[in-house]
N, C-alpha and C positions, 0 to 999 in steps of 0.2 A: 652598471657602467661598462662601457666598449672599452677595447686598448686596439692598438695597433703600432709597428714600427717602421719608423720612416726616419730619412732623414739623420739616422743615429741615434735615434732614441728613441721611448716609450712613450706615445701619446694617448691618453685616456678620454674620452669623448662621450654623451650621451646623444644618443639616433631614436628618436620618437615620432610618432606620428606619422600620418602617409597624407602625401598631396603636394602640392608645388613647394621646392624645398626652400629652406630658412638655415641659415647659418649665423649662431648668434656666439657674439667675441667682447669675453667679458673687461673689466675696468682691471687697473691694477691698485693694489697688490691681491685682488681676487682669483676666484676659480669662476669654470663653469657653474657651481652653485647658486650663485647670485642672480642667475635666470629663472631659477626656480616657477618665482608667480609669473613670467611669462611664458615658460614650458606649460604649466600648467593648462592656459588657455589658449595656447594656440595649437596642441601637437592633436585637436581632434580633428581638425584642415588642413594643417601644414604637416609637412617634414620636416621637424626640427634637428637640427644637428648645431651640439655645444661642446665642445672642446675643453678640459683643461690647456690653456696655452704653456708651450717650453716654459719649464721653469716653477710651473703652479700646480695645485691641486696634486693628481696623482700623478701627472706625467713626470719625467724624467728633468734633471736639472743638470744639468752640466756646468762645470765652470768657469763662463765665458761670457760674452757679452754679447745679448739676444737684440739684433738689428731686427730691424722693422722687416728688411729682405728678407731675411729668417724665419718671422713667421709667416708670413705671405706665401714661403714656398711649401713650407710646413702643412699651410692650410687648404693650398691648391691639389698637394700630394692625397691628403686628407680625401679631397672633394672626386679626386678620381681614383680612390680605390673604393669609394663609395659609389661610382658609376654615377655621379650629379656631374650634367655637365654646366647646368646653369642656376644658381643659388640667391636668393636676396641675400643682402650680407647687414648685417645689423650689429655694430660697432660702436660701445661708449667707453667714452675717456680712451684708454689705450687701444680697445678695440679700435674706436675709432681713426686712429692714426695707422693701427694695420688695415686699416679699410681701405684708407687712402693708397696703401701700397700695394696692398688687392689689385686695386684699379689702375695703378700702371703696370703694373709688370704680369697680370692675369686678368685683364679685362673681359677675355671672351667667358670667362667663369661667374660674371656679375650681370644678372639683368634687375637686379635696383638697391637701393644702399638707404639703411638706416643710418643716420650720424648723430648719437645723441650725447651731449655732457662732452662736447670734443673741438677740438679745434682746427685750423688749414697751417697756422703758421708756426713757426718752429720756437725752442726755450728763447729766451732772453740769456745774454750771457751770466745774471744774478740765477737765473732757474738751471741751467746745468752746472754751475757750482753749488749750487745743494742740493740736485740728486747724487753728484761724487760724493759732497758730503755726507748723503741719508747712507750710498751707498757703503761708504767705508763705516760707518757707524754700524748698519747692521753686520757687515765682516770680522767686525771685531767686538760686538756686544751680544749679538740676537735678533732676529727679526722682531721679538717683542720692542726691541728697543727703540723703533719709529712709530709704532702704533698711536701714542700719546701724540705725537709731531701731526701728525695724516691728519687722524679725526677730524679733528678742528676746522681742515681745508676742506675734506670729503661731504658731508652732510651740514645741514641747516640745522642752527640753533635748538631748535625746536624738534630736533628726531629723538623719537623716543628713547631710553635706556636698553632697555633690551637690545633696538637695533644698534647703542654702538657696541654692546659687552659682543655681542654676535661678531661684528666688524673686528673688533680688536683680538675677538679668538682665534679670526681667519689668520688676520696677517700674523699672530704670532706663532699661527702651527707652518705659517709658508716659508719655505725653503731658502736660507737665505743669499743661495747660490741665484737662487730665482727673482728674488727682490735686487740684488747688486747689479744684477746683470740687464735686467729690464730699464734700469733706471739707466744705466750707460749707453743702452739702444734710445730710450727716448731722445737722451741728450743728444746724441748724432742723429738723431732721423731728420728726412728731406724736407724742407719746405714744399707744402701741398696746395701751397696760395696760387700757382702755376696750374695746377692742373685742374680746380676748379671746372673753369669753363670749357675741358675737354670731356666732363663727366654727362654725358650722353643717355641718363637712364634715370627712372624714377628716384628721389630724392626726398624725403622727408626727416626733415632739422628735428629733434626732441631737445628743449634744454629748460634747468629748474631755475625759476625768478629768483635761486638766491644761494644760484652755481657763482664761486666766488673764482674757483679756477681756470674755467671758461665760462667766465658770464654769458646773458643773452647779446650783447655786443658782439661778443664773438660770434653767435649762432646768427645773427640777421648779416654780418659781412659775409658771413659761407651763400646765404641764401643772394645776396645782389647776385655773387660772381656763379650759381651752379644754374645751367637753364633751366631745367626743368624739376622745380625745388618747390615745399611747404617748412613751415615753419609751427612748430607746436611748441608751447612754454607750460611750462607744470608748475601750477602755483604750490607754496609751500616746498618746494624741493630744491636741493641744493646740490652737487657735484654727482651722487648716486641719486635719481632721479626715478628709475626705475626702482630702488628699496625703498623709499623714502616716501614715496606716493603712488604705490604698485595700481591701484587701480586708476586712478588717472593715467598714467604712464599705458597702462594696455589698453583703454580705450584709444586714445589717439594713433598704438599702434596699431589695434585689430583693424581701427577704421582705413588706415592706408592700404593697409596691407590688404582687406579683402575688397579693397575698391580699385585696388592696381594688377591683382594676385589671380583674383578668383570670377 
């Protein structure tokens, strides 16, 4: 693992593979880890670069509250000390909503966008009163102490054991300056229903038939409003879509990817 500091703090990153670059921005309350079986297969054509985002994995956590602009500038800082001046960005769940702000405020750094397990439009006023809530609960108990909460929304029924005791070790080794403060940026982040249809670059949807937290509902409304958009569903997969059904999940990526990429 890479480090680097920007921005005020310690970012940790993994830079694999050579060939037209890949920028991959994990879910929350994960790390860069979670890419894993997609580093795998792709960093033999691609240039993969995965991030611990502020607040996760081994990067730095500060204690404050990580806006969506935050990491976007984070990521752009990132992408030009690494001399990439133009990146696919491949963004699930929370990834996905800094993709979104990738693309306003650093567009010339994106020529195409993965959106998987994610959505365009903002909490509902019942959804950011219980990320405050998750948030003050991990403040004052432990990051262990949302794990049991998540699960349940995160993966489908049917995901093996292993992957939740795996899932619930992450979130309860993450930081829980890094979990409060993530949950407070989701809450404020922009409505991306708007910007949609200014998104001007390859576009491929990924979402799992039994994502409860962005259903496929969500994923065919992104698809009406973005022009130049596909749509892929993962059967068997629920909110992490890419653990949960790794080799479905990289098929449908490899195929975009080296049918737009390469």
């Amino acid at each position: 693992m890479m480090e680097t500091y920007l921005n005020g703090i310690r970012l940790t990153y993994e830079d694999e593979g050579t060939g037209p670059p890949l920028l991959l921005l994990h879910a929350f309350p994960f790390n860069g880890a979670m890419w894993n079986d997609q580093v795998a297969v792709l960093r033999d054509r691609y240039r993969v670069i995965v991030p611990d985002l502020r607040g996760f994995g081994k990067s730095g956590a500060p204690n404050e509250v990580y806006f969506m602009q935050q990491y976007a500038n984070d990521l752009a800082l990132l992408l030009t000390t690494l001399s990439i001046k133009q990146a696919t960005v491949i963004g699930l769940s929370m990834g996905g909503y800094i993709a979104f702000e990738l693309w306003r405020s650093h567009r010339s750094l994106i020529n195409g966008l993965v959106l998987a397990d994610t959505r365009a439009g903002t909490d509902s006023s019942e959804g950011k009163v219980a990320r405050e809530t998750n948030a003050c609960l991990v403040e004052s108990q432990g990051s262990a102490a949302i794990a049991d909460i998540l699960l349940p929304k995160l993966i489908a029924p049917g995901a093996s054991d292993e992957l939740r005791a795996s899932l619930r070790a992450t979130i309860s080794a993450t930081s829980p300056n890094g979990i409060a403060g993530a949950l407070r940026g989701m809450a404020l982040r922009p409505d991306s229903t708007v910007d949609l249809p200014t998104i001007a670059v390859p576009v491929l949807i990924i979402v799992g038939t039994e994502d409860t937290l962005t259903p496929p509902s969500e994923a065919q409304f992104m698809q009406k409003y973005l022009p130049e958009s596909e749509l892929a569903l993962i059967e068997g997969a629920g909110h992490l879509s890419n653990l949960e059904q790794p080799a479905s999940f990289n098929a449908v990526l490899s195929e975009f990817l080296d049918r737009r990429l390469r």
